[in-house]
C-alpha positions in Angstrom: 6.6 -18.6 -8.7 8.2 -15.9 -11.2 7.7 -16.7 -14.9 9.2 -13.9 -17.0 7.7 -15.1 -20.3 4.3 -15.2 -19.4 4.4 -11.3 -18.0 2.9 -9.0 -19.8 5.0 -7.3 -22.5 6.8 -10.2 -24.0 5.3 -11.6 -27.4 5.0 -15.3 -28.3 5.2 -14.3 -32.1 8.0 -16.7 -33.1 7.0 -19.8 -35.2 9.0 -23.1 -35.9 10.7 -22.2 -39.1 12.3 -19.0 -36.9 13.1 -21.5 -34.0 14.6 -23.7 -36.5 16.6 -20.8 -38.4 17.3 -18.4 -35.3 19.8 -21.9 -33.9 21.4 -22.3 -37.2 22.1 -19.3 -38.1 23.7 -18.3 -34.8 25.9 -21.3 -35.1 26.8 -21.5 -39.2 28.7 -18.4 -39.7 32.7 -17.8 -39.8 33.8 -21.2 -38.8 32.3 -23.0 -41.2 32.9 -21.0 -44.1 37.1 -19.5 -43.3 38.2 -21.7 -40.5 37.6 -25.3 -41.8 40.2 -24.6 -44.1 42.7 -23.9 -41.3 41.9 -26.5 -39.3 41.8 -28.9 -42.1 45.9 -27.7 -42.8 46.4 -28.3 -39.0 45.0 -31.6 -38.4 44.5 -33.2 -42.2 40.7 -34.2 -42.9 40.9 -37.1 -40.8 41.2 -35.4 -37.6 39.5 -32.2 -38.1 36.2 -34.8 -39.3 36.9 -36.3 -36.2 37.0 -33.4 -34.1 34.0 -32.2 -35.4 32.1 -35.3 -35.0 33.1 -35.2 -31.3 32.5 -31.5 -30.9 28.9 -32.4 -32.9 27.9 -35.4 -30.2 29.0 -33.2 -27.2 26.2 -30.2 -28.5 23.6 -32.9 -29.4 23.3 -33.7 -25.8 23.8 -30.1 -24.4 21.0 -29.4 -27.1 18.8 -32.6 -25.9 19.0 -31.2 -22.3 18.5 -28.2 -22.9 15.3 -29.1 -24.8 14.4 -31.1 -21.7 14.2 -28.0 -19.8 13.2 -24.9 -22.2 10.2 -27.2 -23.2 9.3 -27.8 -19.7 10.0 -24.1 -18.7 10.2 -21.7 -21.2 11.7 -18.7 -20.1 13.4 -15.6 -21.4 16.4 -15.9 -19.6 16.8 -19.8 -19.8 20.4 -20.5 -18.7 20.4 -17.9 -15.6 16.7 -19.3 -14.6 18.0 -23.0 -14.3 21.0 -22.1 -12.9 19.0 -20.0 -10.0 16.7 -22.8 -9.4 18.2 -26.0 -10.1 21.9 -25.5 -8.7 22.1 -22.4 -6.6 21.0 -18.7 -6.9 24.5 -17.5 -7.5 25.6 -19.5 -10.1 22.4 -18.6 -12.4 23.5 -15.0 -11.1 26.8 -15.1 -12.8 25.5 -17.6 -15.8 23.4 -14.3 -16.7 26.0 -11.8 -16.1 28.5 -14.3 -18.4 25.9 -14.9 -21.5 24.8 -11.2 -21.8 28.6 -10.6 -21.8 29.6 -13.4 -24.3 26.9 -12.3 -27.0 27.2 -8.6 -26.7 31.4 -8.6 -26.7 30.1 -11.1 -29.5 28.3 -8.5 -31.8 31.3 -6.4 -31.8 33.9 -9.0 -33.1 31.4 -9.6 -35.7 31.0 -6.3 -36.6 34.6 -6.0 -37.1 35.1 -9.0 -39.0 32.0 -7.0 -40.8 34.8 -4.5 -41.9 37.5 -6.8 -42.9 34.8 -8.6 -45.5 33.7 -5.0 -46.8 37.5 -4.0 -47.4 37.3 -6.9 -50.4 35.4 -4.2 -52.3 36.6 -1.0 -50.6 39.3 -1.3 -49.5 39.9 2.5 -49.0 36.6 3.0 -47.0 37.2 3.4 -43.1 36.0 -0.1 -41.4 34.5 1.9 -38.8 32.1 3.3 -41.0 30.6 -0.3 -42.1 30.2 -1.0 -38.4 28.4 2.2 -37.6 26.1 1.1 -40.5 25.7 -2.7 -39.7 25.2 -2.0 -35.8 22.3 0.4 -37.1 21.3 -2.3 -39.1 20.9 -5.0 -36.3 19.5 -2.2 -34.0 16.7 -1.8 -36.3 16.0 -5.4 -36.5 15.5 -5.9 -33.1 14.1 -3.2 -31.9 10.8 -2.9 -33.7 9.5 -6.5 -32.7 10.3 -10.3 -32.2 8.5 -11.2 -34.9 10.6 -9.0 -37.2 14.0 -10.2 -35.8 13.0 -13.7 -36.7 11.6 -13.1 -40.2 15.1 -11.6 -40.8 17.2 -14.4 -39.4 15.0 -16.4 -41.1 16.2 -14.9 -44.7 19.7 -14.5 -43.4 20.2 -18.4 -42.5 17.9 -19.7 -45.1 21.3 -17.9 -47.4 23.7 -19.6 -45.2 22.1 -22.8 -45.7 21.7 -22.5 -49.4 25.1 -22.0 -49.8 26.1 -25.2 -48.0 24.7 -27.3 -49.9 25.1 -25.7 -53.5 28.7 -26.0 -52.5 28.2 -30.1 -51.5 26.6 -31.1 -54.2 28.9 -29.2 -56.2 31.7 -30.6 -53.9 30.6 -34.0 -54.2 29.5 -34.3 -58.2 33.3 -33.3 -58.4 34.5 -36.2 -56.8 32.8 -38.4 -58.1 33.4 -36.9 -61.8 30.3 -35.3 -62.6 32.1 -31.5 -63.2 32.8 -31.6 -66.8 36.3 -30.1 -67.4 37.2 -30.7 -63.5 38.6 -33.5 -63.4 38.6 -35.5 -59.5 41.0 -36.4 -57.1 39.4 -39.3 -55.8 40.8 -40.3 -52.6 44.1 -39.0 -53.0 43.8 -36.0 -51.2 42.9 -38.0 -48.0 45.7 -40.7 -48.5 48.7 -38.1 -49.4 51.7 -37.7 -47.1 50.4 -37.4 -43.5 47.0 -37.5 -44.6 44.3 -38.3 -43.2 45.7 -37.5 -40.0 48.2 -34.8 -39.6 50.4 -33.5 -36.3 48.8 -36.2 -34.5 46.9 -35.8 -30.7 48.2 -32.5 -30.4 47.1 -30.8 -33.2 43.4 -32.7 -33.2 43.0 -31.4 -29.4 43.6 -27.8 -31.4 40.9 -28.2 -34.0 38.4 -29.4 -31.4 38.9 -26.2 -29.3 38.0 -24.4 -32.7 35.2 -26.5 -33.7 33.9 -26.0 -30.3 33.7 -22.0 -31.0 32.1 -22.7 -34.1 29.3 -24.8 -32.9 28.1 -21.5 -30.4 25.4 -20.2 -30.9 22.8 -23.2 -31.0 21.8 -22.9 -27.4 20.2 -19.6 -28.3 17.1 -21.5 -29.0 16.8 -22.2 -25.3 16.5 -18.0 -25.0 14.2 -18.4 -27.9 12.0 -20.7 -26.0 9.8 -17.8 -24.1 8.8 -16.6 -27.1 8.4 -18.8 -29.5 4.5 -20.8 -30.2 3.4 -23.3 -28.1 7.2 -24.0 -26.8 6.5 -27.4 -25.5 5.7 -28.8 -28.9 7.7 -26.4 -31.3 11.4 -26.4 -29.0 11.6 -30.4 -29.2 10.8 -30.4 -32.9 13.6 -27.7 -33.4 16.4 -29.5 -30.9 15.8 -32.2 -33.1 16.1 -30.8 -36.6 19.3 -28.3 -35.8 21.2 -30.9 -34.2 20.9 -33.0 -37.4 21.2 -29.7 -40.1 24.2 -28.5 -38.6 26.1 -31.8 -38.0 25.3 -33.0 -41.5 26.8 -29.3 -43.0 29.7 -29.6 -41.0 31.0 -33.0 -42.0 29.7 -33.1 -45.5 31.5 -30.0 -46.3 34.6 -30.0 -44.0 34.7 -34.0 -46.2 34.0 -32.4 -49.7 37.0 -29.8 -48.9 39.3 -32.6 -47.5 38.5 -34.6 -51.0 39.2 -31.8 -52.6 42.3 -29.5 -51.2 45.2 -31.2 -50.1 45.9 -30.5 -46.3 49.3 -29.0 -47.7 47.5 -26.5 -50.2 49.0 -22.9 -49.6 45.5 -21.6 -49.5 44.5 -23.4 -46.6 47.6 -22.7 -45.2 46.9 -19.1 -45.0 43.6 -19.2 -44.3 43.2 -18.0 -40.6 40.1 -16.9 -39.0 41.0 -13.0 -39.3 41.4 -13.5 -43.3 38.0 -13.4 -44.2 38.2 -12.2 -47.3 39.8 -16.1 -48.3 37.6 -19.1 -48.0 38.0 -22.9 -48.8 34.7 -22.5 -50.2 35.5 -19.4 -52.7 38.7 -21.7 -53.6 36.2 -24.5 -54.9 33.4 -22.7 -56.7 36.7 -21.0 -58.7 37.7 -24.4 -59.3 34.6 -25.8 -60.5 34.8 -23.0 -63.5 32.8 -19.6 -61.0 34.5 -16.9 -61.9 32.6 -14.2 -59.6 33.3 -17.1 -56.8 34.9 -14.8 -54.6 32.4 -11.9 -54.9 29.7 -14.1 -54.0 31.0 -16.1 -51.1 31.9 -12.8 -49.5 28.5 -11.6 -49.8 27.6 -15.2 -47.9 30.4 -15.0 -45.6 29.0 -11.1 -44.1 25.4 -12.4 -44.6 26.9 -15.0 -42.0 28.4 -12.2 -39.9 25.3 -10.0 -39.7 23.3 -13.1 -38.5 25.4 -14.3 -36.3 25.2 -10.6 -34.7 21.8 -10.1 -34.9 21.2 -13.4 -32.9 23.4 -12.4 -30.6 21.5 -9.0 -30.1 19.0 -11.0 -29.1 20.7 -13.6 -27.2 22.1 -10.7 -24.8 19.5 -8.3 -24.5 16.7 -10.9 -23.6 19.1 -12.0 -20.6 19.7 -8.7 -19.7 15.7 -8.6 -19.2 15.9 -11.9 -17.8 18.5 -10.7 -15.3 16.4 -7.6 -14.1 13.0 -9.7 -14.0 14.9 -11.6 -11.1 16.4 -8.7 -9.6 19.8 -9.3 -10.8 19.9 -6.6 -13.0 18.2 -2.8 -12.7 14.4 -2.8 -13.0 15.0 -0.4 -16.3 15.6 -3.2 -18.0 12.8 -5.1 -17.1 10.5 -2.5 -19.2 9.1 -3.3 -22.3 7.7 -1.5 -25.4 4.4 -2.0 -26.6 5.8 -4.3 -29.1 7.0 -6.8 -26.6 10.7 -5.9 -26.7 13.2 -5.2 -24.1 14.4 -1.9 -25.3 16.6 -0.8 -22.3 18.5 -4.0 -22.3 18.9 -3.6 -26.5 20.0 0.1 -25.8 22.8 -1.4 -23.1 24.1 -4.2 -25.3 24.2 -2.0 -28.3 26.3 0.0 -26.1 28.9 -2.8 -25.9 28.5 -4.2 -29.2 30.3 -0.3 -30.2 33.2 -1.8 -28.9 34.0 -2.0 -32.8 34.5 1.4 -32.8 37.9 0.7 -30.5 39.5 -0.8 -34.2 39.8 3.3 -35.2 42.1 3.2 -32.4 43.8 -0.2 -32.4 43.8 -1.4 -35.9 40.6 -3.9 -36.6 42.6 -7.3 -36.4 44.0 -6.8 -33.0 40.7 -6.0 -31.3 38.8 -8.8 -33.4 41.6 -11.2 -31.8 41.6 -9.5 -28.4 37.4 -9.8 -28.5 37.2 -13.2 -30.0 39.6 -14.7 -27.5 37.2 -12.6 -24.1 33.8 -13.9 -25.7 35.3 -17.5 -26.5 34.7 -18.8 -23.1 32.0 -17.4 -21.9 30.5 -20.1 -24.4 31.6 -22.7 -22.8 30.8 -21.6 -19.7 27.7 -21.5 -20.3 27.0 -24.8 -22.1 29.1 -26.4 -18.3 25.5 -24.5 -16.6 23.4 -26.0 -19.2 25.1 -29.7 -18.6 25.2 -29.5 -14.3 21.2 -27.4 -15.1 19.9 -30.4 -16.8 21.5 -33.2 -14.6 19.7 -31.3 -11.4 16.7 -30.7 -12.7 16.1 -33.8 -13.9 17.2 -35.7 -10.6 15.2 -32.7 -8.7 12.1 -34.0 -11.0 12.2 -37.6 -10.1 13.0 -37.4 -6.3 9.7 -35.1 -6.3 7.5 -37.3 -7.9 7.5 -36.3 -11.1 7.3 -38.4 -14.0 9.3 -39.2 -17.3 6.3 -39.6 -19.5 4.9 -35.9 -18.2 7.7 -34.2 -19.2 7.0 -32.5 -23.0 10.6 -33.7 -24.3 12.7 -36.5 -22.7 16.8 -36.0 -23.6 18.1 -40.0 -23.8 20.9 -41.2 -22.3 20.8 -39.4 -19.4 22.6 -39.1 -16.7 25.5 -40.5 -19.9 24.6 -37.2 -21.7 25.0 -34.4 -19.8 27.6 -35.8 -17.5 29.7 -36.7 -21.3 28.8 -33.2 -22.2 30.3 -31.5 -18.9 33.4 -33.3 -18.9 34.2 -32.8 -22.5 33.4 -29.2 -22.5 35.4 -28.5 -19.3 38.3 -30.3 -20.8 37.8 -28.1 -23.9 37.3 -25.0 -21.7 40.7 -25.8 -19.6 43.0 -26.2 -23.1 41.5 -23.2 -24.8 45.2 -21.9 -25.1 47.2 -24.9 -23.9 49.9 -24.1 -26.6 51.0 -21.3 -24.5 52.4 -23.4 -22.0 54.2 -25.3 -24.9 57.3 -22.9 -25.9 60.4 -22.2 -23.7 58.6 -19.1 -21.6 55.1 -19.2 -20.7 52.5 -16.4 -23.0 51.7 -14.8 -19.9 49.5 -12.1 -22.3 48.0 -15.0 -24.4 47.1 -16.6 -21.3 44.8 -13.7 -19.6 43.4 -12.9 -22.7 42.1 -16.2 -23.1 41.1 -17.1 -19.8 40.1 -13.7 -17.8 36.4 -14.9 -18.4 37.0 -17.7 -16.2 38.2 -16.0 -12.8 35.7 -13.0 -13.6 33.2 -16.0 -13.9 33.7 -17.5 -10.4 34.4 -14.1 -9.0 30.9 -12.8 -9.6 29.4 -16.5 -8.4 31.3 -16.8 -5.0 30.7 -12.9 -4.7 26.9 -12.9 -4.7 27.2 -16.1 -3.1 28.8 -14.9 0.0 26.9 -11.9 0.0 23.7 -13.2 -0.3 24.5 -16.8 1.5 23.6 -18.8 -1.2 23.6 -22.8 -0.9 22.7 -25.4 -3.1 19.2 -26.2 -3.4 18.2 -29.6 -2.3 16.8 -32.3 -5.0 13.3 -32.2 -3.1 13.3 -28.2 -2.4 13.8 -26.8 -6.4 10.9 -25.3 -8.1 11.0 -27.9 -11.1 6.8 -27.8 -11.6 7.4 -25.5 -14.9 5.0 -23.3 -16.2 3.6 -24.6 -19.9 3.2 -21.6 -22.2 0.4 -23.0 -23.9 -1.7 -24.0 -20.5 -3.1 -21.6 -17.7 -0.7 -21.4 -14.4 -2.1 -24.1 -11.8 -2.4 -22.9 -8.5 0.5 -24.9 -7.6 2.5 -23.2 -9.9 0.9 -19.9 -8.6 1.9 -20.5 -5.1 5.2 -21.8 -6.0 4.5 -25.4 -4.0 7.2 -28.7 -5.3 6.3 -31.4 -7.6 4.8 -34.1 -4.8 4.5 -31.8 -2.0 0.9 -31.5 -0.6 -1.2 -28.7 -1.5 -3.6 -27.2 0.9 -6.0 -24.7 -0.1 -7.8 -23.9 3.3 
């Protein structure tokens, strides 16, 4: 049996509070500080809280499952590994191949919204030169050690989450009239015109596309898994606690700027995700009497940015180690420093995350676009492999003997929850850009630059699969025994024999 994370070179130097902080702060970042107030014009506050609510149940059972498995079998490449052994070689194949993608096309759009944030204060500087900097900047962090990359994601989403809730309990001491010389809207803002639900079905299947986007990023804790301490106590305790942070930030504050702003307030209006520099939340804290409101959030909004990049740094180059542990990617990148890190695969997805550098060439709003809209889907891709993954291995456990109650984390509701979780996210996955069927001539550009992933997706799956004559792998035939990280390999494990098959020695 192959267990990456328990080869030597790998590090298990990440504690809970970096678990905790690495999944929130590479899921809090742009979407919840510019985009809400877009979404909250599109939909009114009714539907965009709705949408988010749904989005927020869908990732609490990709999360719970996910748990399931990364605390049973914690492993630096967790999405490819279950793929490989609980559906079918291939598909973990291309799941790898997709998530190294998604993050490291990832770092670059967030290095170029990156330059868009630092053209609030110099606006005559080059953007190219803030991405050469920030790219450095995340290099550093992650190439020194693990430890180091979580004590600074640590500081960079512990800002994040600050932020959030100064601005709720600012948010909600103003509605309730507790801002002396602001005076509160009460409900009005949530009963005016078309409120609270605005361009009906239509426009709430919009938002939910974008709140999907902005929940990404929590799964990276299933990465985090292989080395993180004693993973089959500490990944449990940190499904449960993101889950609950991040849904509670979401709908407080996407409720606190619906009581607030009126749907039809020219601010939110204008406030698309490539206008970073505008924020629902600078608009409050300069309402509430802030003057240096804008300054600030800006600061919070790129401290969002550089985690969400750093993360995905991480994200991408531990798959890429993943991938070659396997044999799905060069054995370069299986080498590791003495540190425990990856450095080939950093130096390759570094390499793509200079795609920011294209914005010299292109102008810095049409590549952010043109990357957000390639990286979008791998996303969801990936959380359909964690939902079919979980539903597998969990079925594979049970028909080999395995029991429940041995299992270190237990998602509920299953098979509800992962079988809810698929069919939501591929609904999500197949409308990512269903308005450009909507006008009189199909976007025939809009539509491949939203959906290439998809094709290039199966491509590389049915590829390796007919090359290598991959099948699905039978319930009782998939390697579900798990290694524990903080127990010695069995010699079951060690000769790679099924939960419930018998074991001779002789």
């Amino acid at each position: 049996m192959q267990v990456s994370a328990e080869k030597p070179g790998l590090k298990r130097a990440l504690s809970p509070r970096h678990l905790n902080m690495i999944a929130i702060g590479g899921s809090i970042g742009t979407g919840l500080f510019v985009a809400t107030g877009a979404t909250i014009a599109t939909s009114g506050p009714g539907g965009t809280l709705l949408a988010y609510a749904l989005i927020g149940i869908m990732v609490y059972f990709l999360m719970t499952s996910l748990g399931e498995m990364a605390a049973h079998m914690p492993v630096a490449g967790s999405f490819s590994t279950y793929g490989s052994k609980f559906v079918e070689d291939g598909f973990g194949f291309a799941l790898g191949w997709n998530y190294w993608y998604n993050w490291a096309v990832t770092i670059a759009a967030e290095l170029v919204a990156a330059q868009l944030v630092m053209s609030f204060w110099f606006p005559d500087v080059p953007g190219v030169y803030w991405s050469a900097l920030f790219l450095g900047l995340m290099f550093l962090l992650n190439v020194i050690s693990v430890r180091n990359f979580g004590e600074s994601e640590f500081w960079f989403a512990l800002i994040k989450v600050i932020t959030v809730v100064v601005f709720i309990i600012i948010g909600l001491a103003t509605i309730f009239g507790l801002m002396h010389g602001v005076e509160s809207p009460g409900f009005s803002n949530f009963t005016s015109g078309d409120a609270p639900f605005v361009g009906g079905f239509q426009a709430m299947v919009g938002v939910v596309m974008i709140a999907g986007f902005a929940f990404q990023g929590t799964e990276i804790v299933g990465v985090a898994a292989a080395e993180s301490k004693n993973p089959s106590k500490n990944v449990p305790i940190a499904v449960r606690q993101v889950f609950w942070r991040i849904t509670l930030f979401y709908i407080l504050a996407i409720f606190v700027i619906g009581m607030l702003i009126p749907y039809t307030d020219p601010s939110l209006l204008r406030n698309e995700t490539t206008d970073i520099s505008v924020s629902p939340f600078t608009l409050l804290f300069e309402r509430a009497g802030f003057a240096a409101a804008a300054a600030v959030m800006n600061a919070v909004i790129l401290t969002a940015i550089l985690s969400a990049g750093n993360s995905g740094m991480y994200a991408s180059t531990r798959m890429l180690y993943s991938l070659a542990m396997q044999g799905k990617a060069p054995k370069l990148f299986a080498k590791v420093s003495r540190s425990g890190v990856p450095r080939n695969a950093l130096y390759a997805t570094t390499l793509i995350g200079a795609l920011c550098f294209l914005t010299s060439a292109f102008g810095d709003k049409v590549v952010y676009n043109a990357l957000l809209n390639t990286s979008g889907m791998c996303g969801f891709i990936a959380w359909l492999g964690i939902a079919v993954s979980h539903y597998r291995f969990r079925k594979g456990f049970l028909a080999q003997g395995g029991r429940l109650q041995d299992l270190p984390y237990r998602a509920k509701w299953f098979p509800f929850g992962p079988l809810f979780a698929f069919a939501l996210c591929l609904f999500i996955t197949l409308g990512q850009n269903y308005s450009a069927f909507m006008g009189d001539h199909i976007d025939w550009g809009g539509l491949v630059a939203t959906y290439i992933s998809l094709p290039l997706f199966l491509a590389i799956w049915l590829g390796y699969r007919f090359k290598h004559r991959c099948r699905l792998v039978k319930y009782g035939e998939m390697d579900v025994g798990g290694l524990r990280a903080d127990e010695a390999p069995s010699a079951r494990q060690l000769l790679d024999v099924p939960v419930g098959a018998r074991l001779d020695l002789k």
